[in-house]
C-alpha positions as CSV (number, residue, x, y, z in Angstrom):
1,X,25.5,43.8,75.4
2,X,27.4,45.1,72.2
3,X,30.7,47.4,72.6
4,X,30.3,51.2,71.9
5,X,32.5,51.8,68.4
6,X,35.1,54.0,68.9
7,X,35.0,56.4,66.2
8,X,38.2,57.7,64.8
9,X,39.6,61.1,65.0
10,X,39.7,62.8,61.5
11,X,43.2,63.6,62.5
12,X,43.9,60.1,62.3
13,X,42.1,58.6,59.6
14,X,42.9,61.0,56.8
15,X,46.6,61.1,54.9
16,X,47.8,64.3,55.4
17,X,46.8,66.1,52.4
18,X,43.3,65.3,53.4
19,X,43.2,66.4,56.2
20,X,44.7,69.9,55.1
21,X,42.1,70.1,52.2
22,X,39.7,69.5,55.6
23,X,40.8,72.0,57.6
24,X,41.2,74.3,54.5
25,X,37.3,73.4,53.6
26,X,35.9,73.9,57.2
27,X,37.9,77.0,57.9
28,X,40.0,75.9,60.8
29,X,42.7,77.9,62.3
30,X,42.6,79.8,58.9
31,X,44.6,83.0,59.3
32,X,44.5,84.8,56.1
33,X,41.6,85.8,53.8
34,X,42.0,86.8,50.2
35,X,39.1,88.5,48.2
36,X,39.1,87.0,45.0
37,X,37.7,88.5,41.5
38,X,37.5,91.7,39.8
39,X,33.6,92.6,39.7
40,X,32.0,90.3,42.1
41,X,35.1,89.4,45.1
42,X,34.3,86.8,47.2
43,X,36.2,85.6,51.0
44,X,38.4,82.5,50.5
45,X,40.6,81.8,53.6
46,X,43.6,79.7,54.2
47,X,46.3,78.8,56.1
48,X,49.6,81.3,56.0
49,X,51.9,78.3,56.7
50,X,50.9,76.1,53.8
51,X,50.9,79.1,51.1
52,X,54.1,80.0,52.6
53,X,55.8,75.9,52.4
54,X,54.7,75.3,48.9
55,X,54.8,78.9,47.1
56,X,57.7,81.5,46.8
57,X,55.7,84.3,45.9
58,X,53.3,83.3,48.7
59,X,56.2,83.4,51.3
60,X,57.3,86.5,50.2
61,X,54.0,88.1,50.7
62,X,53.8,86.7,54.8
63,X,57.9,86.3,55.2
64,X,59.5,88.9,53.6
65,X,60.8,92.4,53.5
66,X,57.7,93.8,51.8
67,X,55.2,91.3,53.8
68,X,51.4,92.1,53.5
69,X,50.5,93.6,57.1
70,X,47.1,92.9,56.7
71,X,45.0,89.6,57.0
72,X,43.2,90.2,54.2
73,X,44.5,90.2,50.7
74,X,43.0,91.3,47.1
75,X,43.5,89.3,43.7
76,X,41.7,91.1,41.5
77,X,43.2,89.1,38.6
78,X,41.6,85.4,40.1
79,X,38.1,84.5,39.6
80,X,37.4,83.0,43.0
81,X,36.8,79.8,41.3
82,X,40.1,79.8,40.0
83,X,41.6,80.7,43.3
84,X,40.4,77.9,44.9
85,X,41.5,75.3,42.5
86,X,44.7,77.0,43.3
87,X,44.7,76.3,46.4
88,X,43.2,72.8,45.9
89,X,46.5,72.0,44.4
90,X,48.7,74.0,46.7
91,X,47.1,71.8,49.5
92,X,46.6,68.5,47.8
93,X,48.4,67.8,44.7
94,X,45.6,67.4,42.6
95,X,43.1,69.1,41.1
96,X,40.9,68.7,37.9
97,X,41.5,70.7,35.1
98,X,39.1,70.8,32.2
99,X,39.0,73.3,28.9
100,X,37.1,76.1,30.9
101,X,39.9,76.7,33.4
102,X,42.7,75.3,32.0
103,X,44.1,79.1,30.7
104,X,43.4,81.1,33.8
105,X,44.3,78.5,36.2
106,X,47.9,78.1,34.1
107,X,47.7,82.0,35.1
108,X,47.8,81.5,38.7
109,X,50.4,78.9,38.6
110,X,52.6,81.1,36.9
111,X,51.9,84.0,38.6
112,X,52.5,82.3,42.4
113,X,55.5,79.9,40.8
114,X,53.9,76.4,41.5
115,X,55.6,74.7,39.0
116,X,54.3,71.4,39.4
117,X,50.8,73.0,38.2
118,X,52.0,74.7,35.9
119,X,53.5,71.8,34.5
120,X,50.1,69.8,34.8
121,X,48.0,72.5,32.7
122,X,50.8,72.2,30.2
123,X,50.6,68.7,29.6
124,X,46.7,68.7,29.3
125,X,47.1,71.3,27.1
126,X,49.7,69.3,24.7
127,X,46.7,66.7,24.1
128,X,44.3,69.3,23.7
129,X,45.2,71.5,20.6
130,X,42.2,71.9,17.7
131,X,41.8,74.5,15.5
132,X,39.4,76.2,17.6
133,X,41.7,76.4,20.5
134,X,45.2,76.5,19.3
135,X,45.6,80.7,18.8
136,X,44.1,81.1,22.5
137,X,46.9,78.6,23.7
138,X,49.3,80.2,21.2
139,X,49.0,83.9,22.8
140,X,48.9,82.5,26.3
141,X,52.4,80.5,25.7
142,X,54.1,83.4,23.9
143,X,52.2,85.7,27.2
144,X,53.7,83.1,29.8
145,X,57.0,82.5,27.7
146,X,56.9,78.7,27.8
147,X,58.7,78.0,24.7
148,X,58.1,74.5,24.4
149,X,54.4,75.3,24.7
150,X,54.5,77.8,22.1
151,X,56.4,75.6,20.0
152,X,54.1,72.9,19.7
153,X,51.6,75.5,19.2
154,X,53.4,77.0,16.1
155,X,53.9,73.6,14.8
156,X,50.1,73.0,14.9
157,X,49.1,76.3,13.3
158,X,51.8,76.0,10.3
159,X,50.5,72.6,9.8
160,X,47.2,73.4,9.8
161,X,47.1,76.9,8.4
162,X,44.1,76.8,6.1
163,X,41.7,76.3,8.7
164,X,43.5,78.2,11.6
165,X,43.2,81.4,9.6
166,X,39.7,81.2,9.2
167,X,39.1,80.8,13.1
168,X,37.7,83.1,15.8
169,X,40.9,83.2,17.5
170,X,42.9,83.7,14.6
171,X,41.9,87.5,15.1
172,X,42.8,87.9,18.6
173,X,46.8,86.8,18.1
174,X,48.8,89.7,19.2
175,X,51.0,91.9,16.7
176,X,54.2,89.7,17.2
177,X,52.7,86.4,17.6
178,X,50.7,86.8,13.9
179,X,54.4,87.9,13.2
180,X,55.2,84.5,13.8
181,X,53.1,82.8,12.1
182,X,53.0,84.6,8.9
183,X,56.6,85.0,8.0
184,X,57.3,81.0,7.9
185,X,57.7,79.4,5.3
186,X,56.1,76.4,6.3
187,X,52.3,77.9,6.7
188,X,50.4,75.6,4.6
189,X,47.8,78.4,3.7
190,X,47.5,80.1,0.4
191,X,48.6,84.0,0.3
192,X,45.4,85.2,-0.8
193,X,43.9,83.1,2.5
194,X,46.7,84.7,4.3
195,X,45.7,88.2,2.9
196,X,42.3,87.9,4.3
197,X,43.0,86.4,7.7
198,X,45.2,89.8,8.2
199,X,42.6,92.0,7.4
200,X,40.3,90.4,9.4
201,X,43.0,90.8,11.7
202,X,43.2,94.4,11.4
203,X,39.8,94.9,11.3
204,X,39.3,93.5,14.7
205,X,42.2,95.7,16.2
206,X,40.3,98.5,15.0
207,X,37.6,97.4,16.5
208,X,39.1,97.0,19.9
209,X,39.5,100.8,20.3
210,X,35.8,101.2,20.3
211,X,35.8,104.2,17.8
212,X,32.5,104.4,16.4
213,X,33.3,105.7,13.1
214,X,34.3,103.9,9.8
215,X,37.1,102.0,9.4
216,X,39.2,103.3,6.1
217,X,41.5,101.3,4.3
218,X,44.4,103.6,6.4
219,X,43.0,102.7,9.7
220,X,43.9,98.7,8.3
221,X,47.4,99.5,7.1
222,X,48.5,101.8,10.1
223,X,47.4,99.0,12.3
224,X,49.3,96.0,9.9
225,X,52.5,98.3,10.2
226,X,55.7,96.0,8.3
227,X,53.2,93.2,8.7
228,X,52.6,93.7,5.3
229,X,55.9,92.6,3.9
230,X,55.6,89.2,4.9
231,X,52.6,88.8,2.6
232,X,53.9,87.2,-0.4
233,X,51.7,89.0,-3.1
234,X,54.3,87.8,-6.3
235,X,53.5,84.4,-6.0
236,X,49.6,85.1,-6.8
237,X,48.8,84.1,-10.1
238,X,47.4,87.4,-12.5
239,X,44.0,86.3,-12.5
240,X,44.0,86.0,-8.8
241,X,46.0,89.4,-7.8
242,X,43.9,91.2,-10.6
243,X,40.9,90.5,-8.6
244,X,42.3,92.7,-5.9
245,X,44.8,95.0,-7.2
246,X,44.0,99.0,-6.5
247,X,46.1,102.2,-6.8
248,X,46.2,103.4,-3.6
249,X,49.0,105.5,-3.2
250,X,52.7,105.6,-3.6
251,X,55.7,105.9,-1.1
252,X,57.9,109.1,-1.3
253,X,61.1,110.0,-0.2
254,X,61.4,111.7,3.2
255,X,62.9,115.2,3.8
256,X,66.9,114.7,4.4
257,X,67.3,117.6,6.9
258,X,65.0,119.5,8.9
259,X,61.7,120.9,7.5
260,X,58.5,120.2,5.5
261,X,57.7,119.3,2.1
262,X,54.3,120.6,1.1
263,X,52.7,120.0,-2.6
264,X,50.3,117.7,-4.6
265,X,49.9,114.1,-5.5
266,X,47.4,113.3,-8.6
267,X,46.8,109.9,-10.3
268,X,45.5,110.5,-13.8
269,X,44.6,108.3,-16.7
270,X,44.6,109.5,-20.6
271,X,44.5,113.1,-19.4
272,X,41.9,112.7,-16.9
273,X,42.6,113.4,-13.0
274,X,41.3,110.2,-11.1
275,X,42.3,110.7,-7.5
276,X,44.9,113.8,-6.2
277,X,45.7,114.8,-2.5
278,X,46.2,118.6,-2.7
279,X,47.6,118.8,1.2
280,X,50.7,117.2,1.1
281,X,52.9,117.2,3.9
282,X,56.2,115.4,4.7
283,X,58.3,116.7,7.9
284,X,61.3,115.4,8.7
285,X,62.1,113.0,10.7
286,X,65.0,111.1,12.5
287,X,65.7,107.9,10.5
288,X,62.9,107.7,8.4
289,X,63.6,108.1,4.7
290,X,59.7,107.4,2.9
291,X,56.4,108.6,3.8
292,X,53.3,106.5,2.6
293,X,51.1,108.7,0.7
294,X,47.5,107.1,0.4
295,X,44.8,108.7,-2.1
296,X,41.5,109.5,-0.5
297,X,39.7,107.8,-3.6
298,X,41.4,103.8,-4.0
299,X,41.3,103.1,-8.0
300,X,41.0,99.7,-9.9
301,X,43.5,99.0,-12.4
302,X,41.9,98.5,-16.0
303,X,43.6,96.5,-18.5
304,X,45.0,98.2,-21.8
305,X,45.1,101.9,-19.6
306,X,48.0,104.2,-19.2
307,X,48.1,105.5,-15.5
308,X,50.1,108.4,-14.6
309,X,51.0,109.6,-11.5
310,X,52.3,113.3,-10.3
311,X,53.8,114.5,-8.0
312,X,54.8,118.4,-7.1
313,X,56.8,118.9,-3.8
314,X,58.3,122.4,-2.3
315,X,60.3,122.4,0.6
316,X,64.0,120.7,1.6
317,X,66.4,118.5,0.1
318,X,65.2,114.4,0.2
319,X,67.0,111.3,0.4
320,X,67.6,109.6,-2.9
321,X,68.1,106.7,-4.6
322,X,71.0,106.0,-6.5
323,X,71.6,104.1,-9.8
324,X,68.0,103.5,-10.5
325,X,66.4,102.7,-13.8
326,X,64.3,105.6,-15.9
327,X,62.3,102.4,-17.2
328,X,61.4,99.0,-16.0
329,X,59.0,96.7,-17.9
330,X,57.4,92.7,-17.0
331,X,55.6,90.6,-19.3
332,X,52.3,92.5,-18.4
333,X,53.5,95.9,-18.0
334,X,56.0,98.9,-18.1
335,X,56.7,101.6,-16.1
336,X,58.6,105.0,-16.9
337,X,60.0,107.5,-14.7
338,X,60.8,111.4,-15.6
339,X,61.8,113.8,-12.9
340,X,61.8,117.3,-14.4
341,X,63.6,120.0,-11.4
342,X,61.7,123.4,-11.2
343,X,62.9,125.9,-8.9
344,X,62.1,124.5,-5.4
345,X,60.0,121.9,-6.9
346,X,59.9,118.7,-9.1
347,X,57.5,115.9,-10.1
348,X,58.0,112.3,-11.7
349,X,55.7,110.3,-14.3
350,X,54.9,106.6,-13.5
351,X,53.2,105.0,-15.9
352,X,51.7,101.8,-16.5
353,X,50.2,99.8,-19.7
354,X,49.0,96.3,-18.1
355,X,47.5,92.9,-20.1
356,X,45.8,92.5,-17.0
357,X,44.5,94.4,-14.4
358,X,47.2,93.5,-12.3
359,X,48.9,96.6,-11.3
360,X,52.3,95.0,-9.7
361,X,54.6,97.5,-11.9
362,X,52.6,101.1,-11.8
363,X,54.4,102.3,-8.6
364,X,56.1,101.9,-5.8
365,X,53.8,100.2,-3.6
366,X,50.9,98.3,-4.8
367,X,47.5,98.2,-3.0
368,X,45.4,94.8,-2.2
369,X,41.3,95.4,-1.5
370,X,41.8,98.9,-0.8
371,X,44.1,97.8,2.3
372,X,47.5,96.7,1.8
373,X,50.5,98.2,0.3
374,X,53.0,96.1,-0.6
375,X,57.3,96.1,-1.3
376,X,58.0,97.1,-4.9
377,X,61.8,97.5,-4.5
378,X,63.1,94.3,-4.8
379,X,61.0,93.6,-8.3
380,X,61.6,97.5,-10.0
381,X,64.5,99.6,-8.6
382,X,62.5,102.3,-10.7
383,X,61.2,104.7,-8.8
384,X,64.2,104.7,-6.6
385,X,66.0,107.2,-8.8
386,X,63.4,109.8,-8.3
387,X,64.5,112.6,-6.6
388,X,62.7,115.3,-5.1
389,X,64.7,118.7,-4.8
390,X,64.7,122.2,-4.2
């Protein structure tokens, strides 16, 4: 007659990491219960004492001052999928990671300090960069502040700039991280490329706000801000800026002292009145010394034209510039500058007589697509002897 096999305890026969991830997986002696997700929650349980051994942020929440006095907890910010290959790892060691949950589960390491996961999403995500990817894994470093990570990141974008720029994610970069990017000089990308991948850019922060209307060419450069300096728009040949170039607007000195200047702003060409804004208003303000004044009506610059602009301004004392030139000229064009005082007004003349219809030397700021307005000081000091006075 055969001997009945003694069968082993799971106690016994299991490391014990296993037989945690058992008890975790059956629900024994479980003391805690988290609802996980924002829409759709759903009951995970676990065990207070192996959150506690393995996680700060977890033993702060059952062991310290400001302990949770309930049994049941919310994350709101976990997908319950997520959660539990949290606490696969907490319990374990291991857990698989894969493209789909490598960001949010890097999320949850940070957030409850287990560094040894966070560590592990790192490192899959060093051998995982492609163009597709590498701005979602950008944003998340910078988010997360793992230098290292974002380094690598930056490396791969400069690198590959051409083709980053033209990617989904590419639009979803944060203010400061396109920041980044765009004011290297080692982005391998062309500046008209660069020009575009902005404005898509901008278009999709307009977008985020949900405003039905139509975007305008102002909605684009309020959201771009300084951005726009770090476009290198002199190092596009004429034929390729004169594809693009606009008038559309100039930037004027801001009151000096307290109070509003009020008057008009025209743009004409041999005699004739192209664009004007008749409701000019610049108030003072505490360190700001130019107001960007945009034209409702963006104009293309024709070759062999004279442009002038006007300008008539009532109200307080400006800020100036000082030894600037009544005439600056290129090998395309010229400019000219006359500021005749009325009583409690004055107006200057900018004029421009281009080869091309590249309009870099017609005022001070030049317009891109009906979008971007870019620095003029540093390549004509001209307009920064105008002076607006009472």
């Amino acid at each position: 007659m055969a001997c009945p096999t003694k069968t082993l305890a799971w106690q016994t026969e299991r490391a014990f990491e296993e037989a945690n991830w058992h008890m975790l997986q059956d629900g024994i002696l479980c003391d805690v219960t988290f609802l996980a997700g924002s829409s759709k929650k759903e009951e995970v349980k676990a065990h207070k004492f192996i959150l506690a051994s393995r996680s700060p942020v977890f033993y702060a929440m059952f062991c310290g001052s400001l302990a949770e006095s309930s049994n049941t907890v919310q994350i709101p910010d976990i997908e319950p999928g997520i959660f539990r290959d949290l606490l696969r790892f907490i319990y374990t060691e291991d857990c698989t990671i894969n493209e789909d949950n490598v960001m949010p589960l890097l999320y949850s390491a940070k957030k409850y300090e287990t560094s040894r996961l966070t560590e592990k999403c790192k490192d899959y995500l060093n051998t995982q960069l492609s163009i597709d990817n590498v701005c979602v894994i950008l944003q998340h470093a910078h988010k997360f502040d793992e230098g290292e990570l974002e380094e690598k990141c930056l490396e791969f974008v400069l690198e590959n700039g051409e083709n980053v720029l033209k990617s989904d994610g590419f639009s979803s970069l944060s203010k400061a991280v396109l920041q980044k990017i765009i004011e290297s000089d080692k982005l391998k990308a062309g500046e008209l490329n660069i020009y575009d991948a902005c404005k898509r850019w901008a278009v999709q922060q307009c977008e985020k706000k949900g405003d039905k209307r139509e975007i305008l060419p102002a909605d684009l450069r309020a959201k771009l801000g300084d951005l726009i300096y770090l476009i290198r728009f002199p190092t596009l040949s004429i034929d390729v800026f004169s594809k693009h170039a606009r008038i559309l607007g100039v930037s004027l000195f801001s009151p000096g002292t307290p109070g509003t200047l009020v008057g008009n702003l025209s743009l004409q060409c041999c005699s004739s009145i192209l664009t004007s804004k008749s409701d000019l208003k610049i108030s003072f303000q505490e360190s700001k010394y130019s107001e960007e004044v945009l034209f409702d009506n963006p104009q293309i610059v024709e070759p062999e034209k004279e442009y002038s602009i006007y300008a008539e301004l009532k109200g307080p004392n400006t800020y100036k510039g000082e030894n600037g030139l009544a005439e600056a000229s290129s090998d395309s064009s010229y400019l000219t500058l006359s500021h005749p005082v009325a009583k409690r007004c004055s107006n200057y003349r900018s004029r421009c007589k281009p080869t091309h219809r590249r309009h870099s030397n017609c005022m001070s700021e030049k317009k891109r697509d009906n979008v971007f307005l870019t620095d003029f000081k540093s390549a004509l000091q001209a307009l920064s002897a105008v002076h607006q006075t009472t």
